[in-house]
N, C-alpha and C positions, 0 to 999 in steps of 0.2 A: 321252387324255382331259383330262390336266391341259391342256394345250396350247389344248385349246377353252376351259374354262372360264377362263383368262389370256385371251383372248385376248378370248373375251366382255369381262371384265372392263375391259378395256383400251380399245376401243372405247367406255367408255360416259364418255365425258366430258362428258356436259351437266349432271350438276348437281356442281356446284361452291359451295366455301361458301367464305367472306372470311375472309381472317385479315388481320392486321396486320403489315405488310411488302415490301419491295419486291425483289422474287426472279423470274427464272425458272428452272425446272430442269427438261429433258426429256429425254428420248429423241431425239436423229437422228436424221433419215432413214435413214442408212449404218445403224443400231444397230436401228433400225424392220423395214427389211429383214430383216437377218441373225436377228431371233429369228420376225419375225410373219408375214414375207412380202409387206411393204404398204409401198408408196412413200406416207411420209408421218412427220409428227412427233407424238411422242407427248407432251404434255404434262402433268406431275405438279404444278407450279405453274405458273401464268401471271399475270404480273404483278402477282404478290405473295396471288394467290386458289390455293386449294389444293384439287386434286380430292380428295377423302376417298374416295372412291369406286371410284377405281383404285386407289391404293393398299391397297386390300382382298386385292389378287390377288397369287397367285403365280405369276410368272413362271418359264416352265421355261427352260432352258438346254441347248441339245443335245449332247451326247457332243464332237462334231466345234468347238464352239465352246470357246475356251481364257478367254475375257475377257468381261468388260460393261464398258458404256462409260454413262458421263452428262454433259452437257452445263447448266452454268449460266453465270448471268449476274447480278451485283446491279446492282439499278437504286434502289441510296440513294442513287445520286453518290458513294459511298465503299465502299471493300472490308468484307464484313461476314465480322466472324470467323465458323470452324466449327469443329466436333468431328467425326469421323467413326468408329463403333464399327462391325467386323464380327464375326459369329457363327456358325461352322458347326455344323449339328448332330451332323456325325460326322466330327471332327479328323484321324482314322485316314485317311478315305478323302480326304478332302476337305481339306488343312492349311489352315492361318489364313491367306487370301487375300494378296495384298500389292497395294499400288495404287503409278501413278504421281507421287502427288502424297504429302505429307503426311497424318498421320492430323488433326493443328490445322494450323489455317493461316485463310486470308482467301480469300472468295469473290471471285472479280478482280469489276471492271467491265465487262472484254470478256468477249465469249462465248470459254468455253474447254471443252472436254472433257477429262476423264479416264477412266483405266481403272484398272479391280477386275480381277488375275490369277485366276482359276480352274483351278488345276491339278491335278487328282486325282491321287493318289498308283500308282492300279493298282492295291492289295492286293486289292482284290475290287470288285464290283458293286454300286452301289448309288445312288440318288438322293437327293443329301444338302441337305437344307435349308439358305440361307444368310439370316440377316437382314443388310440393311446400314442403319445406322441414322445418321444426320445431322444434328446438333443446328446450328442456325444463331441466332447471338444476335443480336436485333435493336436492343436499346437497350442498352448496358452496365450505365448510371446505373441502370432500371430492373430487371435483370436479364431481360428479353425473350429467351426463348427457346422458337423454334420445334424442333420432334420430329418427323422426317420419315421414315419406316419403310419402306424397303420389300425384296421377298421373291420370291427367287429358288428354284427347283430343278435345283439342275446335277444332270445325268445320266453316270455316272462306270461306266466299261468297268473290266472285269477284264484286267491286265496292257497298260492304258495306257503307251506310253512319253513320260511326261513328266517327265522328270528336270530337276529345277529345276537352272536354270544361276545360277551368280553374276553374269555380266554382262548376263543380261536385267535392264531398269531396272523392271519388273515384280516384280522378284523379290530386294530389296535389304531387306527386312525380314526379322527373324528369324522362323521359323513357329513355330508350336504344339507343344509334343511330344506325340508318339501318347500315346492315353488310358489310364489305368490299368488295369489285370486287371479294376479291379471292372466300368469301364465296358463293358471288353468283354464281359464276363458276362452284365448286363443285356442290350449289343444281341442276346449269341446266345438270351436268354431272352425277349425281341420276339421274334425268328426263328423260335423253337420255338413260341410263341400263332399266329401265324399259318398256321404249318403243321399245329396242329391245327384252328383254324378251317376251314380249308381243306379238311383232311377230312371236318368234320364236315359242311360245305356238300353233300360227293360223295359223303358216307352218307347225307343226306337225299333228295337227288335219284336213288339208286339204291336199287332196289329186290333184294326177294331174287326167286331164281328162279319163274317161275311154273308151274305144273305143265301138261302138257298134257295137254289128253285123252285118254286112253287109245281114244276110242270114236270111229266116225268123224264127223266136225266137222258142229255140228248146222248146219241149213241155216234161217236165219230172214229173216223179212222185209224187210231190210235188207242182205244179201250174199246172195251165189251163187256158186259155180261156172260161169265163161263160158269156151266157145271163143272168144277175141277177135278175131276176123274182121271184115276190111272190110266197110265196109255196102254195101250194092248199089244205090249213086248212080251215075250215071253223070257223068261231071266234063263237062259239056255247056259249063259256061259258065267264060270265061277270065277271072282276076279278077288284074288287075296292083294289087302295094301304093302304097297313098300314099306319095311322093319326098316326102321333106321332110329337115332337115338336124336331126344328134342328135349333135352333140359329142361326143365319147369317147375324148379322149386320156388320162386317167389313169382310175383309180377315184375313188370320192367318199372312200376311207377314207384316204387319203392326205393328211397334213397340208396339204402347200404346193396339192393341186388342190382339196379342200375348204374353204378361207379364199379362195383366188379366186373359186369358185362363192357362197360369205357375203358377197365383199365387192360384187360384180356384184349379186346380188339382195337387199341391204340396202333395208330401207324404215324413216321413222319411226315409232317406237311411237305417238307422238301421233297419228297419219293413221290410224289402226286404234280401231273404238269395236265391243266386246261386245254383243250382245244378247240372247242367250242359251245355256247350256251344252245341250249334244244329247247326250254321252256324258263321262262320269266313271271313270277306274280308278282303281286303287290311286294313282300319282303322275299318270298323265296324262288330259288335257283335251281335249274337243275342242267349242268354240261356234261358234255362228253371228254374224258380223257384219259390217260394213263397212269398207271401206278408200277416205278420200279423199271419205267422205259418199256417195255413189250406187253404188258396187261392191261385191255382194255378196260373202262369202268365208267360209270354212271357217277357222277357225283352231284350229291342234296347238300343245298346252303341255307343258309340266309344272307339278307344284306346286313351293314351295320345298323340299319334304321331300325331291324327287328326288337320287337318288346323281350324282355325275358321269359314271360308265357311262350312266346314261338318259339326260343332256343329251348325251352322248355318239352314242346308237346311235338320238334324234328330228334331230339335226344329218343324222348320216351317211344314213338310212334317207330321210329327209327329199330328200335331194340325188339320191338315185338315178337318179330321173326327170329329172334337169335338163337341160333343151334340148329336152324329148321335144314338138315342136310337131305333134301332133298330134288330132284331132276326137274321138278313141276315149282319148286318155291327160290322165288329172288331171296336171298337173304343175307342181310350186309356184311360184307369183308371188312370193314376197317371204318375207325373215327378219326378224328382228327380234333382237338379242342383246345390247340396250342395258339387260337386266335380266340379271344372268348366274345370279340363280334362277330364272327361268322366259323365258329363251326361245320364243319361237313363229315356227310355220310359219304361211305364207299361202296357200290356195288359192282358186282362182275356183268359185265355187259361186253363178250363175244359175237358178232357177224353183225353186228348196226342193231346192237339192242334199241329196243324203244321205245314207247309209251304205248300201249293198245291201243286206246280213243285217239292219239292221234292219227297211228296209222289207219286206225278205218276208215278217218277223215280223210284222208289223203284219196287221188283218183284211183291209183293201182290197185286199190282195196276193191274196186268195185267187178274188178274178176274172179273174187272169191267164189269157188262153186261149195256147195252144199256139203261137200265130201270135208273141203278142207275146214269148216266151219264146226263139223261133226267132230273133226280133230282135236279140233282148239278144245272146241268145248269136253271133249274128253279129258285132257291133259288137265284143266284148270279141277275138275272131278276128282281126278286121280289125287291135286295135291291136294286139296278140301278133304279128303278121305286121309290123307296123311294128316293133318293138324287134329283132325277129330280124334285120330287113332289116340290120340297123345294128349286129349282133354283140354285140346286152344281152339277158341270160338273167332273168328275174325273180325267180323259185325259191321264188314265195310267192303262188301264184296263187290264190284264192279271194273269196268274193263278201263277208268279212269288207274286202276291197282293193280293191271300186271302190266307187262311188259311181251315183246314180241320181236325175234331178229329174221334176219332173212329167209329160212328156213322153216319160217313159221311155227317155229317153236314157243309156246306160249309159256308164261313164268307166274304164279302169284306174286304179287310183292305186298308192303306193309302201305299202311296210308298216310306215310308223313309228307306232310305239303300239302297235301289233297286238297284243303280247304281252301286254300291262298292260288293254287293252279288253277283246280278247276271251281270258282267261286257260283257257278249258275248251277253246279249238283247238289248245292248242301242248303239249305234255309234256315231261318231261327225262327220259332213256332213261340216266341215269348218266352220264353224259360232261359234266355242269354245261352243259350248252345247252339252252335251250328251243325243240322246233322242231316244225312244224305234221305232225306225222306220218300223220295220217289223208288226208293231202293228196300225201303223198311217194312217185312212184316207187318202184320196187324198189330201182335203183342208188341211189336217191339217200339210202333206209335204212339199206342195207347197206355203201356204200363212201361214202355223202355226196357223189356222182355229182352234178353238174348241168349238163343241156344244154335246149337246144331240144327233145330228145323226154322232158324231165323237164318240162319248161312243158306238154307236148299230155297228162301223164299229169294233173297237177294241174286243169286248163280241164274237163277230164271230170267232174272230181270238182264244182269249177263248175257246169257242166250239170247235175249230178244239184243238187246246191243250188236250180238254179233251179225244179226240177220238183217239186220236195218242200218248195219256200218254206224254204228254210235248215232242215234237220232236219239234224242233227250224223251226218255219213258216219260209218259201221262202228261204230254205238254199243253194241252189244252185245260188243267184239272189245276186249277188254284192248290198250292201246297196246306192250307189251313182245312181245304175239304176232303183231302186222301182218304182221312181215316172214315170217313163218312160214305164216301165212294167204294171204299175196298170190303167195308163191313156188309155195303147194299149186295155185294156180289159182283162189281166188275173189277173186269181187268184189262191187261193190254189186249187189245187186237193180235190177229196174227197177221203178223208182218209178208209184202208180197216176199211171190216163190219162196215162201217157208213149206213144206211138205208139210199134210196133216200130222204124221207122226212124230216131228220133232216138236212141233207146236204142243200136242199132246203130252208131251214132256215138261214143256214151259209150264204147263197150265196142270201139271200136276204136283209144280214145285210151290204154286202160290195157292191149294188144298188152306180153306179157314184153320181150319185143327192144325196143331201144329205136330200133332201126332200121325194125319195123315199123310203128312208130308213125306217122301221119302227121302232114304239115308243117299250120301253120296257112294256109298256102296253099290246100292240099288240103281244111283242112276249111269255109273260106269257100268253096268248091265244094258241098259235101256238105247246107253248111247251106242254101246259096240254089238248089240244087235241091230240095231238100226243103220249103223254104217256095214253091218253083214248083209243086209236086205241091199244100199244103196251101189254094195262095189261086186254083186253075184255074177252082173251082165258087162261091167265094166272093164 
């Protein structure tokens, strides 16, 4: 998470404020790579103007890397003195850096690089803060002196072997001695606040046991008891998926494939104009507006109050879909992360795109006939049959995850926000995860399972959303009892004026085996026979 939020930070160098002086000091390319993954140079001053802005960030440092490196230049025509101060936050792990240069000395006139040693000692684990700070005097006479600060995170293995040599020229300064008793006292009494926070986070999210019925399990208008048996469609008509190309060489949770995927669909903030917000949660956003003046879009925020997890898990969530070039799949046009408090995703959103559960909420929704519902749920089919073709599992299927414009055109999209929007679909079952359990398979409750016949269990539950205009599946059913209720053999009810044979659809997507389930192939069969039977007389 730190990683993104540097890396946001890093990226935003357009505003820049003037100071007095003639400097530059950046990042290489070789130094750009090795921490960000971007062929490009990172500039902290340029010619004598100072980004205030990056310097804001803290840059992490990976385990695997031993050094930083910076690169300056003075351009007064003459060598300008410097001071150079570093500062680890925990000496023990981390000892007092050594560089290859001088702690004073003169900024050359040629471009020159140096390096900062980072050698963690091994005593234990831990990511140690380093400040390195640079005072650069610009007029003597006057006493001119610029303060140049910036902040790294080395990340530091337990039982590293980096045994400081005397003849690395890295390593010719005296280091720090390990901290005193007291210090170490303090950090094991950090250690301890955090391990009880930490508890107390996984006593809030766990509940105590719930009793169960003694009697047997009432039967209400929202669940049942089903034999889950195939419907009795005949698969008459042959439906090959759209070929189209879906990249998927790494995951999006991956450092180095998630900043390739940021840096590919980077847009400027400026090209992007708000017009109104459509949904609000706790930290996240979602409005309506334009990109480039005539393209309408969807745009996913945070506020500034968001933790770095949430900029975190709108980044990842956000990317999932990336490359998904498909008719049936939202999938994000453009990022933005030149605000590293609020971040936004870009999506294509044509004719009043808009959130499916919302609109079923809405009254209009409630003229949907059966034909048009048969539609939807086709179309959401057809994309689930595209992402499987191409080996992507969703695991978050419901109608809080696609989208809907005038035209009734229905869209998959990814689930970033989902939790914070829709906060009454997801639950924490004690395990400090919030996940959409009313929506979940049996494997996928029980052992956190997820396949292709966990996608045909959740589309079901979909379908029943559609038929009941978004009413919250198994509302009567304590989240803690699902898996106990789903295993006994019930399910949802069939929803009023659902036709027996689309219901038999539903109830043949939540099949125990997950082998019985059928493919989304099969059921864009089941669906476009069943709208062949419903539009014969129409």
């Amino acid at each position: 998470m730190t990683t993104l939020v540097t890396f946001i930070g890093l990226l935003c160098l357009i505003t820049c404020y003037g100071v007095d002086g003639h400097l530059n000091l950046y990042l290489n390319q070789l130094e750009v790579m090795r921490l960000l993954g971007l062929s490009a140079e990172l500039y902290y001053v340029r010619d004598g103007h100072v980004n205030e802005y990056a310097l804001q960030f803290q840059v992490p440092v990976p385990a695997n890397v031993k050094d930083v490196s910076f690169t300056w230049q003075s351009l007064a025509g003459k060598p300008l003195p410097y001071r150079i101060h570093i500062m680890s936050s925990d000496p023990e792990v981390l000892p007092r850096p050594a560089m290859n240069i001088s702690r004073t000395g003169e900024v050359p006139t040629e471009v020159e690089t140096f390096a900062i040693a980072l050698r963690c000692s091994g005593i234990r684990a831990a990511e140690v803060e380093l400040s390195i700070t640079i005072e650069i005097t610009l007029n003597r006479v006057t006493n001119n002196v610029t303060e140049l600060v910036f902040r790294r995170k080395k990340i530091c293995l337990q039982g590293e072997n980096e045994n400081l040599l005397l003849n690395d020229p890295l390593q010719q300064e005296t280091l720090a001695s390990p901290p005193s008793g007291l210090i170490t006292l303090a950090i094991g009494g950090i250690m301890a606040i955090i391990l009880v926070s930490i508890l107390i986070i996984i006593a809030y999210c766990a509940r105590g046991p719930v009793k169960r019925p003694t009697h047997h399990p009432i039967r209400t208008s929202s669940f049942q008891r089903l034999p889950a048996h195939p419907p009795s469609v005949a698969p008459s008509i042959s439906i090959a998926p759209t070929v189209t190309t879906l990249p998927r060489s790494k995951p999006p949770s991956e450092p180095e494939e998630l900043h390739r995927r940021i840096a590919e669909l980077t847009v400027q903030r400026c090209r992007v104009r708000l017009s109104s917000l459509l949904q609000e949660g706790t930290f996240g956003r979602v409005y309506k507006g334009t990109y480039n003046e005539n393209q309408d879009v969807l745009v996913k925020t945070v506020g500034q109050h968001a933790s770095q997890n949430q900029v975190s898990l709108l980044l990842q969530e956000g990317m999932s879909l990336y490359g998904a070039s498909h008719a049936g799949i939202l999938s994000v046009l453009g990022v933005s992360i030149e605000d590293h408090t609020a971040p936004f995703l870009l999506y294509p959103a044509p004719n009043n795109t808009r959130n499916l559960k919302l609109f079923l909420q809405e009254p209009m929704a409630r003229s949907l006939t059966t034909i048009q519902i048969v539609l939807m749920s086709t179309q959401i089919a057809e994309a689930l049959s595209h992402l499987h073709s191409h080996g992507v599992i969703h695991k978050d299927i419901a109608a809080r995850n696609c989208v809907i414009d005038d035209q009734l055109l229905v869209k998959l999209a990814d689930n970033s926000l989902s939790r914070d929007l829709f906060p009454g679909d997801y639950y924490c079952l004690g395990d400090s995860e919030n996940r959409p359990i009313k929506w979940l398979a049996l494997e996928s409750l029980e052992i956190k399972r997820f396949s292709e016949a966990s996608d045909t269990w959740a589309f079901g539950v979909l379908m029943w959303e559609l038929c009941t205009l978004a009413r919250q599946p198994y509302a009567e059913i304590d989240p803690f009892e699902m898996e106990h209720y789903l295993r006994d053999g019930f399910r949802l009810a069939q929803p009023v004026n659902c036709p027996d044979e689309l219901f038999a659809i539903m109830a043949y997507c939540w099949a125990l085996l997950p082998q019985e389930r059928p493919t989304f192939c099969q059921l864009q069969i089941f669906l476009q026979d069943f709208y062949s039977q419903i539009t014969r007389f129409v």
